[in-house]
C-alpha positions as CSV (number, residue, x, y, z in Angstrom):
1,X,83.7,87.2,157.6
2,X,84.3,86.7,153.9
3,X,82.5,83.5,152.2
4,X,84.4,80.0,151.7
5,X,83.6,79.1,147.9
6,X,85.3,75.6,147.2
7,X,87.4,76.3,144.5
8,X,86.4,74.5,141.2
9,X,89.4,72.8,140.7
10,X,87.8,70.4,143.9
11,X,85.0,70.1,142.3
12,X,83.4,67.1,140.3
13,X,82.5,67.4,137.3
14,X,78.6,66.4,136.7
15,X,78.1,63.1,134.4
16,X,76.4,63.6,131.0
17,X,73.8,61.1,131.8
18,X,73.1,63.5,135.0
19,X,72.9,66.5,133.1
20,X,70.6,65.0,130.4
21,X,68.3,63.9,133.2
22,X,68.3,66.8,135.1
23,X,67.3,68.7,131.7
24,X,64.4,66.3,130.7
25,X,62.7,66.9,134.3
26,X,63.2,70.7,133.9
27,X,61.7,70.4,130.5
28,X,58.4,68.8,132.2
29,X,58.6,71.6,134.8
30,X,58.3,74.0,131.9
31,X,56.4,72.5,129.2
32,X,52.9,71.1,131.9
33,X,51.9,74.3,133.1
34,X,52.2,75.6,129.5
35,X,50.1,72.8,128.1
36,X,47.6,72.8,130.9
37,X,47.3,76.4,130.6
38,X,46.8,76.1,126.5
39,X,43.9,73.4,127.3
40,X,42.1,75.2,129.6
41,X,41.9,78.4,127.4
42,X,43.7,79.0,124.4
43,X,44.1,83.1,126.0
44,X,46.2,81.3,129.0
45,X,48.5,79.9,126.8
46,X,50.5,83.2,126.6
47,X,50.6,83.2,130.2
48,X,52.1,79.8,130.0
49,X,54.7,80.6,127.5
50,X,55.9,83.3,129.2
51,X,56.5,80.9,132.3
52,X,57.8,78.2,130.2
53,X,60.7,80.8,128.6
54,X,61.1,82.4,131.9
55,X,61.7,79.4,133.4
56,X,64.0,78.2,130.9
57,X,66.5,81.2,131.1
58,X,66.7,82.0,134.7
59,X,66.2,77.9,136.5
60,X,69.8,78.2,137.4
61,X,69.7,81.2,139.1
62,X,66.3,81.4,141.1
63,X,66.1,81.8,144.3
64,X,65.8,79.6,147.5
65,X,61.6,78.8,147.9
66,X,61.0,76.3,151.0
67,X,64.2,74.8,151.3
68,X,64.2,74.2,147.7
69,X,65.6,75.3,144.2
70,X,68.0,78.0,145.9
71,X,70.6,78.6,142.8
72,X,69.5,75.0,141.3
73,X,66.8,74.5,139.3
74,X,63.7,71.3,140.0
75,X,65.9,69.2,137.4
76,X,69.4,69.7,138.9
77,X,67.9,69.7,142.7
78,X,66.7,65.9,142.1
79,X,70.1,64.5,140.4
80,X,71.9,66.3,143.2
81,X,74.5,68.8,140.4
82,X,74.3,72.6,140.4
83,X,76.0,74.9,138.3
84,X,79.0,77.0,139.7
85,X,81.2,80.0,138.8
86,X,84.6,78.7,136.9
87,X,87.0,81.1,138.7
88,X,85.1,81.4,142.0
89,X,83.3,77.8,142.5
90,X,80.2,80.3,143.7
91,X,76.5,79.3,142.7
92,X,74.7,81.5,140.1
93,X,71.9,81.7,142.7
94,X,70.9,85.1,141.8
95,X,72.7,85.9,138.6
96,X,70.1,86.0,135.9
97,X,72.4,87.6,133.7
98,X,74.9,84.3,133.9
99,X,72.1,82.1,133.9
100,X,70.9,83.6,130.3
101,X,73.6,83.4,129.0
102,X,74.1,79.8,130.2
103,X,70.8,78.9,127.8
104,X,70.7,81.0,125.0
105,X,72.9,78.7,123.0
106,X,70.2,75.9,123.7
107,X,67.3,78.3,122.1
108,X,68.9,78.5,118.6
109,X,67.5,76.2,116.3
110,X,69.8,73.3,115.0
111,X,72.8,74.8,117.0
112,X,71.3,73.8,120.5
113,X,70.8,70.2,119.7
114,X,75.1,70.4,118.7
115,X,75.1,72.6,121.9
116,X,73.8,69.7,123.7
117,X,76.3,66.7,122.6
118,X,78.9,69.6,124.3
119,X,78.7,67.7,127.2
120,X,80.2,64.3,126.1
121,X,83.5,66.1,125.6
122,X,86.1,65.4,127.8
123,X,85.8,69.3,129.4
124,X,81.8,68.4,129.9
125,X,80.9,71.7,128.9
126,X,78.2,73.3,126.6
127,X,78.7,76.5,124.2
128,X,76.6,78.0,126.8
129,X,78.9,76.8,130.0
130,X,82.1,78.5,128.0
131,X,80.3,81.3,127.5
132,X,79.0,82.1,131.1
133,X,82.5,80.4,132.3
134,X,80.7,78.2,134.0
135,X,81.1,74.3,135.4
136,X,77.9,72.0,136.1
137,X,79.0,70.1,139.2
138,X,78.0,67.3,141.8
139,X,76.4,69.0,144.9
């Protein structure tokens, strides 16, 4: 029995205010075990990094732990959006590759702030969502 995937055209669209939200709780998630990590011992810090960046890239795609995250990352769990496929409605849950791309536009200096604003446009989508042709939705 094949999956039933709503299609995104039933979808609805997540607010900006939503998505800025969701983005400044996944930046705590990324940024406190980095710092804590840097205080205790400057050596940790790499460790940190790497779970910071790692974070950063894949929190759209990472699997279900506990009941939780599955496909959504700590930010978009809480404000109840998750990101979705454009031409299937499925989640990313698992596609790293998608979710990368989904982020790397937010990583280049100067052009990820612009990147960013994408979102107030009346498609709600960053440089990032066109290029994985993805949607951010409500759950």
């Amino acid at each position: 029995m094949q999956p039933v995937y709503n299609t995104p055209s039933t979808q609805v669209k997540a607010d900006p205010g939503q998505r800025f939200v969701a983005a400044l709780i996944d930046g705590f998630v990324a940024y406190i075990p980095f710092l804590i990590l840097t205080f205790v011992s400057y050596r940790l810090a790499m460790i940190g990094w790497i779970f910071l960046l790692g974070y950063q890239l894949t929190k759209d795609a990472l699997p279900e732990v506990g009941g939780f995250l599955g496909g959504q990352s700590v930010g978009k769990k809480i404000m109840n959006i998750k990101v979705i496929k454009e031409d299937t409605g499925q989640s990313i849950l698992g596609d790293y590759g998608t979710a990368i791309v989904r982020q790397v536009s937010l990583m280049i200096p100067l052009f990820g702030i612009v990147d960013a604003f994408m979102v107030l446009g009346d498609d709600r989508k960053r440089f990032g969502d066109k290029w994985a042709k993805t949607i951010v939705v409500k759950a």
